[in-house]
Backbone as a printed PyTorch tensor [residue, N CA C, xyz], in Angstrom:
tensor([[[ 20.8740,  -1.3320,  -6.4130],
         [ 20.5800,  -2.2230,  -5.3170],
         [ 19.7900,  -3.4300,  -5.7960]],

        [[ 18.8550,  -3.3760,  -6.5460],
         [ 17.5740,  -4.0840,  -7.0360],
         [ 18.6120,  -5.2640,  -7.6860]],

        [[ 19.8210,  -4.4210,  -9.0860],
         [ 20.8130,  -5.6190,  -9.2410],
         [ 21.2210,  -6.5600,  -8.6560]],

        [[ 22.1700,  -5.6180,  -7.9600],
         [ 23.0290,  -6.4920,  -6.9320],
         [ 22.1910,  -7.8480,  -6.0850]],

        [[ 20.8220,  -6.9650,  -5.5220],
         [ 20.5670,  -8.0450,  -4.9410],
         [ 19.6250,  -9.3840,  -5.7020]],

        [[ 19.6760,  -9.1320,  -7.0380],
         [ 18.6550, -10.2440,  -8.2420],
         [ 19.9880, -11.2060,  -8.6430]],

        [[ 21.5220, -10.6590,  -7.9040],
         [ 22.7200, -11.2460,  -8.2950],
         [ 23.0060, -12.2110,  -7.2230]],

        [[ 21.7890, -12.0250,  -6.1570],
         [ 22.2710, -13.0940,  -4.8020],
         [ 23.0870, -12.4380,  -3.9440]],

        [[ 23.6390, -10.9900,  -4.2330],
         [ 24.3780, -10.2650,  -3.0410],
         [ 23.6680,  -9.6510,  -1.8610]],

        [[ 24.3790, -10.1760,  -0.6630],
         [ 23.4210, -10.0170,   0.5350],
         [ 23.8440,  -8.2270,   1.1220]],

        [[ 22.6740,  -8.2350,   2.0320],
         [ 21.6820,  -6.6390,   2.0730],
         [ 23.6000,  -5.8290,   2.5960]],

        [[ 23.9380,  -6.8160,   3.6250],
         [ 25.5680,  -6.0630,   4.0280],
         [ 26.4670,  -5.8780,   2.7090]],

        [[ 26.4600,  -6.8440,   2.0290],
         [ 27.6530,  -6.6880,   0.7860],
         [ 27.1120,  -5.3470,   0.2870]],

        [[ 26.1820,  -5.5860,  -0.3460],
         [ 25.5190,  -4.2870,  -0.7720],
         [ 26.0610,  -2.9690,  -0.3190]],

        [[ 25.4550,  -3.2160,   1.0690],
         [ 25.8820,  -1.4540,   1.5050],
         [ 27.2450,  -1.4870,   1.4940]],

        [[ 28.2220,  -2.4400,   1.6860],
         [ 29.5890,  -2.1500,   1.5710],
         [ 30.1410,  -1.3470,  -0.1930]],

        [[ 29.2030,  -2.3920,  -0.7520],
         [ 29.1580,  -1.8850,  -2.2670],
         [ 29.2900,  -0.1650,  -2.6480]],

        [[ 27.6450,   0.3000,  -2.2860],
         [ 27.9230,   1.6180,  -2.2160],
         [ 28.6690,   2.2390,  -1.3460]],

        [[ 29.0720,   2.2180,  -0.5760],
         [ 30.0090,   2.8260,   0.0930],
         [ 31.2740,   3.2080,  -0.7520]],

        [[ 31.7350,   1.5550,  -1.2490],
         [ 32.9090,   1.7810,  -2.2620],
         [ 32.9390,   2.7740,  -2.9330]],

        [[ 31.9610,   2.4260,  -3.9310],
         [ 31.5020,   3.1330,  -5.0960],
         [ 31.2150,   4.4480,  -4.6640]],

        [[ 31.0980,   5.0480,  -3.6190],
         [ 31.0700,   6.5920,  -3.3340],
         [ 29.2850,   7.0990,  -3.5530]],

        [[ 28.6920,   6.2650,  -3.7710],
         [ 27.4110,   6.5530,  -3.8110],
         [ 26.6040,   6.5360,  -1.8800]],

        [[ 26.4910,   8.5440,  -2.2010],
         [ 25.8300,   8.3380,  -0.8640],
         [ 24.5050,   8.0080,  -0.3530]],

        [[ 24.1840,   8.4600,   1.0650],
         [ 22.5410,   8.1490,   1.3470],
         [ 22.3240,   9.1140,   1.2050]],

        [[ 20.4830,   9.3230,   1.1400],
         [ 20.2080,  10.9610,   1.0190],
         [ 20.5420,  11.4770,   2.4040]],

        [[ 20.8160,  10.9260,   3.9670],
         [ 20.8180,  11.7580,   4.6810],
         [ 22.4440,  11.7400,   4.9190]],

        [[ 22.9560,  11.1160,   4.1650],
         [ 24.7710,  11.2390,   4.5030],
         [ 25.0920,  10.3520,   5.3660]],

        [[ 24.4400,   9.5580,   6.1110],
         [ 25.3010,   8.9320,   6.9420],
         [ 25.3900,   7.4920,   6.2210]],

        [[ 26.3080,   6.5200,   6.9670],
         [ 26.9140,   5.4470,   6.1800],
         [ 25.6680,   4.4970,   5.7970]],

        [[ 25.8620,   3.5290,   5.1550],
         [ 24.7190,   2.6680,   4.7560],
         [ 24.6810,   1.4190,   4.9760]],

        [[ 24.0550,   0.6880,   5.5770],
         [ 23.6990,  -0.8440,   6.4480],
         [ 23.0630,  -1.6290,   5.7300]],

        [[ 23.3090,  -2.8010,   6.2950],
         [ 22.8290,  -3.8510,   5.9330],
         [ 20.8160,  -4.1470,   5.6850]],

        [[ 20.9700,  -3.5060,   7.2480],
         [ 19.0970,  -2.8580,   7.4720],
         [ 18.2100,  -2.2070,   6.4850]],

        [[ 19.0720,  -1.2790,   6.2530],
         [ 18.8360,   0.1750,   5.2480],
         [ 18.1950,  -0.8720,   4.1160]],

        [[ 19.0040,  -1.4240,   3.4340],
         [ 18.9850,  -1.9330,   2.2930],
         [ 17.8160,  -2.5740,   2.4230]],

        [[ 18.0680,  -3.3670,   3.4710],
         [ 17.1370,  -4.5970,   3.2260],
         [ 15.4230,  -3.5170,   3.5760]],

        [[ 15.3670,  -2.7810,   3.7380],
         [ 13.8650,  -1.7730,   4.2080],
         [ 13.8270,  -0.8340,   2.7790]],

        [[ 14.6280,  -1.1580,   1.9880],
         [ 14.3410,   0.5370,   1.3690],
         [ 14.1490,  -1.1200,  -0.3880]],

        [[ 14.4950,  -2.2230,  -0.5400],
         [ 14.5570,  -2.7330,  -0.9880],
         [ 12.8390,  -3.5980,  -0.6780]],

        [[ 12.8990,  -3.7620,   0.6690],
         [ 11.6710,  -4.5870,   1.2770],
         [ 10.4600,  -3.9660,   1.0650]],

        [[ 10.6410,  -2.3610,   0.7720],
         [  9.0400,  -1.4900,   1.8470],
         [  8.5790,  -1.6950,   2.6420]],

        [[  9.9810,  -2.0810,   3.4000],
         [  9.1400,  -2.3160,   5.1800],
         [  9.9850,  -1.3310,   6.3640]],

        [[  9.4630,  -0.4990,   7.0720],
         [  9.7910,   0.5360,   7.7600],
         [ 10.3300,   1.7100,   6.9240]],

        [[ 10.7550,   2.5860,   7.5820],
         [ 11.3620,   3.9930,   7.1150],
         [ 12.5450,   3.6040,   6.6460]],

        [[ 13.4420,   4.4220,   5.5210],
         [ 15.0420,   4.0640,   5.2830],
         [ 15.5000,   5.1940,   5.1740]]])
């Protein structure tokens, strides 16, 4: 994630990214634009 986004790819591309790539979340469900941008930010829960 830290890559992708030092590459200028925004927090949605991203999660589309892993998705592709088959890389899941720890709780299984799909992965957002939000997600990213909080678990990338340290701001709220992800």
């Amino acid at each position: 994630m830290k890559e992708l986004r030092a590459q200028g790819i925004g927090f949605d591309r991203i999660a589309v990214r892993l998705k592709e790539e088959g890389i899941p979340t720890r709780t299984g469900k799909p992965w957002h634009g939000v997600v990213i941008n909080r678990i990338l930010t340290g701001k709220g829960r992800a």
